[in-house]
N, C-alpha and C positions, 0 to 999 in steps of 0.2 A: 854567343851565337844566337840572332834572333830564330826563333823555331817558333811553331803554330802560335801557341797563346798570345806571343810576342807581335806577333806579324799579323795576327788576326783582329789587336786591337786598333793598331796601326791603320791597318787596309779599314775598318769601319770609322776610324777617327777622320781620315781623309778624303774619304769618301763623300761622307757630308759636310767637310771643309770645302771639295775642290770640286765635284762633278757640277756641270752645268758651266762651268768657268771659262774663258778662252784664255790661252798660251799667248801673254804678252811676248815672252822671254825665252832662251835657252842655251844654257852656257855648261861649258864643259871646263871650270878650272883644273881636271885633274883626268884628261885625257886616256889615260893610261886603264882606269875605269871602265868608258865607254867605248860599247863597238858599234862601228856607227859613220859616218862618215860628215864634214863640217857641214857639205850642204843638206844632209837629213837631216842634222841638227837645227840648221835652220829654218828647214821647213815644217817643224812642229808650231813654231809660231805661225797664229791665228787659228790656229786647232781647240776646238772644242773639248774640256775632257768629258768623257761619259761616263765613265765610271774607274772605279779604285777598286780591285778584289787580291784576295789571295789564294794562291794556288799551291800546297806545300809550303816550300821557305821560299817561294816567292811574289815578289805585289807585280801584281801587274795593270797598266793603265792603255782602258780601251780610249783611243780618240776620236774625233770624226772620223778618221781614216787612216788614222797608223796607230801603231801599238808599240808600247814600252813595255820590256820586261827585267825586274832589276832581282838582282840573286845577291844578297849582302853578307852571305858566308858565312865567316868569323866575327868577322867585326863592321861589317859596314850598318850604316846606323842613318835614320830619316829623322828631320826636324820641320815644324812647321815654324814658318816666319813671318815676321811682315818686314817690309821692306826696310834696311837701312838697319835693321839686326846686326850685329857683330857677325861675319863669316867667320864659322870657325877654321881650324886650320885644315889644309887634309881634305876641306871639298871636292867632291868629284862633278857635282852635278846642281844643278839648280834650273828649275822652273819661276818664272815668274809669269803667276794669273790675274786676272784681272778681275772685275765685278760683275756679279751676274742677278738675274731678276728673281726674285722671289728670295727663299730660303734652301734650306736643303732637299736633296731630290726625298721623294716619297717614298724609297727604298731603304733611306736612311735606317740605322739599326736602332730600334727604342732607344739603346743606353745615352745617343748620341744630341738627341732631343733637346733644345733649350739649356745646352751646355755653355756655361759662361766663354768657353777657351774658342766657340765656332767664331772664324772669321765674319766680318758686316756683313750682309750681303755686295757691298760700296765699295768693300776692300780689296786691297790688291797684295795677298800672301804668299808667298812662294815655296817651294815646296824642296828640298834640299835635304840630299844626299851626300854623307861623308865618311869616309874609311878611312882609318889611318896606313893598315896596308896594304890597301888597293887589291886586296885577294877579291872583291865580292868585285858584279860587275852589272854594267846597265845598257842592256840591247835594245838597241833603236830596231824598231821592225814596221817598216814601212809597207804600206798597200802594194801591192805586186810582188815584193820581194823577199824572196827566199832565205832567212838566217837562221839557221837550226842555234835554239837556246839549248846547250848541252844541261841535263837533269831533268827540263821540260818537254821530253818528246815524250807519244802517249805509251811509250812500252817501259819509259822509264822511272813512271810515276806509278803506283798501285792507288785507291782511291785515300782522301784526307783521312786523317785519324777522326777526325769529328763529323767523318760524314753520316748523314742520316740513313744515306743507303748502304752503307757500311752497320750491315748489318749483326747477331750473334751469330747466325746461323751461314752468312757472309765470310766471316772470322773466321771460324772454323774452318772453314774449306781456305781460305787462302792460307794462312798457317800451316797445313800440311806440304805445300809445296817450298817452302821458305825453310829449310836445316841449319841448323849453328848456335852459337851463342846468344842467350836470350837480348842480351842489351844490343848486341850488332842485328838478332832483327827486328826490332823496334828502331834502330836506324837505317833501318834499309829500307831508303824511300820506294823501292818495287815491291816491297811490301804494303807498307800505309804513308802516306807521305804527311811531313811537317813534325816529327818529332826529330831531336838530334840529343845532342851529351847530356843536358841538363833536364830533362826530361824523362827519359829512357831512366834515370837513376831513380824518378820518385816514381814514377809509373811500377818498376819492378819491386821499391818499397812497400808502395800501399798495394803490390799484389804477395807482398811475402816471400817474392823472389829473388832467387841470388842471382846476378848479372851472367855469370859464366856456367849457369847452368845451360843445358843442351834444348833447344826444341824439342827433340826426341824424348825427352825425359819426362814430358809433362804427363801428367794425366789429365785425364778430362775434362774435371772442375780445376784442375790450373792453366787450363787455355780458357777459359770461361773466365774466371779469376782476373787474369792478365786482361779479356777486354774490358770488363767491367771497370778496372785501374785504370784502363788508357781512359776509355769516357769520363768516370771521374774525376782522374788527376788535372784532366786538360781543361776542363768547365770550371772547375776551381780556380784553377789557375787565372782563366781568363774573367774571371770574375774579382779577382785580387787587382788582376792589372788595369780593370776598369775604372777603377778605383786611386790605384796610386801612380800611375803614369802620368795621364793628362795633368797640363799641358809639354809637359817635357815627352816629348814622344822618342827623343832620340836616349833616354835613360831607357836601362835595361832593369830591372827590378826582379831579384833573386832573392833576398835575404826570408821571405819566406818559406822557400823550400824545405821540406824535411832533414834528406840530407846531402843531397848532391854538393861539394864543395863545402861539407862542413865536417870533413875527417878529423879525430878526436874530441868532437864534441860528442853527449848523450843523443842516444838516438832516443825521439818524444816519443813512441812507442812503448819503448822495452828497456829505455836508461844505457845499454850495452854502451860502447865509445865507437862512433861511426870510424867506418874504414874507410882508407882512400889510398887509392891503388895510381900511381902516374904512370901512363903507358903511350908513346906516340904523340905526345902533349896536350893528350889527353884526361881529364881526371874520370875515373871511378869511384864513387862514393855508393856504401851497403854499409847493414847493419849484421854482424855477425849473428847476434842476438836470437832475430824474429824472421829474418829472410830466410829460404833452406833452398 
């Protein structure tokens, strides 16, 4: 499941691929995906993109005047291409852009900078979405018209896990209203939005927490603790995937993780045998060890 780090390198990778570009193209091989209708979908051609963000586990792309918002769930996954690429199987979606003047916009993120994988400015790349089981989805949201993106309304989101204005003292007060298991609220996008299963597992590692401990139970320096882990965990993160993603954007890259998904292995802490608990089809990965 892509979540923030994932999504965050994503949205700055195409962002200085694609904005300033206009929409040759727009095809829907896999229907089922998009909600939307044929003639929205064709009226995003000759639309400008303005920009590529994300919002939680979602990118979203502003146009001249309508708006995409894609929510890739479990498994749905974005690739950049140039034309005449092998389609993989399982598309849902593809953009086809065209060339545009200069280079990348001026907002573009440092990392992105004189990166060998950035599109010509001459070229005509396309921008494609594929899921194999069509869980995630991609809403066409045209100027004037009304499509509630379910997850993305503003009561259903609390603010990003990485945001700036997400403050400690921010933290604090929002945690008090949030009761339960620690790892379900770390996914409780009304909590902080953009963390999901594989995250929430290293987050409550590097804060030394056990997954099913209670909200209620924490003391003071372990809600301190816990944001500290979230800021950390996720900057790390996003700084590995800077790193080893590009150009394959549509690869998900885990194998550094601590321990999420790597039950019976040493936990690099504390040596203990990482635990993993399947629930819901779900993995839980902790270390008995050092977590409490």
């Amino acid at each position: 499941m892509p979540e923030l780090p994932d999504l965050t390198v994503v949205a700055d990778a195409l962002h200085a691929s694609l904005s300033g570009r206009p929409i040759r193209s727009a095809e829907a091989p896999g229907p089922l995906a998009v909600r939307g209708t044929p003639a929205e979908l064709a009226a995003l051609v000759g639309q400008r993109v303005e920009s590529i963000r994300r919002r939680g586990k979602f990118l979203l792309l502003a146009l001249e005047r309508d708006e995409i918002a894609c929510n890739p769930m479990l498994t749905g996954r974005f690739q950049l291409a140039a034309p005449g690429d092998r389609l993989p199987t399982k598309t849902a979606f593809v953009l086809g852009l065209g060339g545009r003047v200069g280079g990348p916009p001026r907002d573009a993120a440092p990392w992105t900078r004189d990166a060998d994988w950035l599109p010509a400015p001459d070229a005509t790349p396309e921008l494609r979405y594929r899921d194999p089981t069509q869980m995630g989805k991609i809403y066409l949201r045209p100027s004037g018209v009304t499509r509630p993106v379910p997850g993305l309304g503003g009561s259903e989101q609390g603010p990003d896990a990485d945001d700036p204005a997400l403050t400690l003292d921010a933290w604090r007060e929002r945690i008090k209203r949030h009761p339960g298991e620690l790892k379900n609220l770390l996914r409780n996008q009304e909590f902080v939005a953009g963390i999901g299963n594989a995250y929430s597992d290293e987050i409550l590692h590097a804060a030394r927490l056990l997954p099913f401990r209670k909200r209620s139970s924490l003391a003071a320096e372990e809600v301190d603790a816990l944001y500290l882990s979230t800021r950390a965990t996720l900057a790390n993160a996003i700084e590995v995937l800077r790193l080893r993603v590009p150009p394959t954007f549509e690869k998900q890259v885990r194998d550094f993780l601590a321990v999420h998904d790597k039950g019976g292995q040493a936990c690099p802490r504390c040596g203990t045998r990482v635990t993993e608990v399947r629930a819901g089809g779900f993995i839980t990965s902790f270390c008995r060890g050092c977590q409490r």
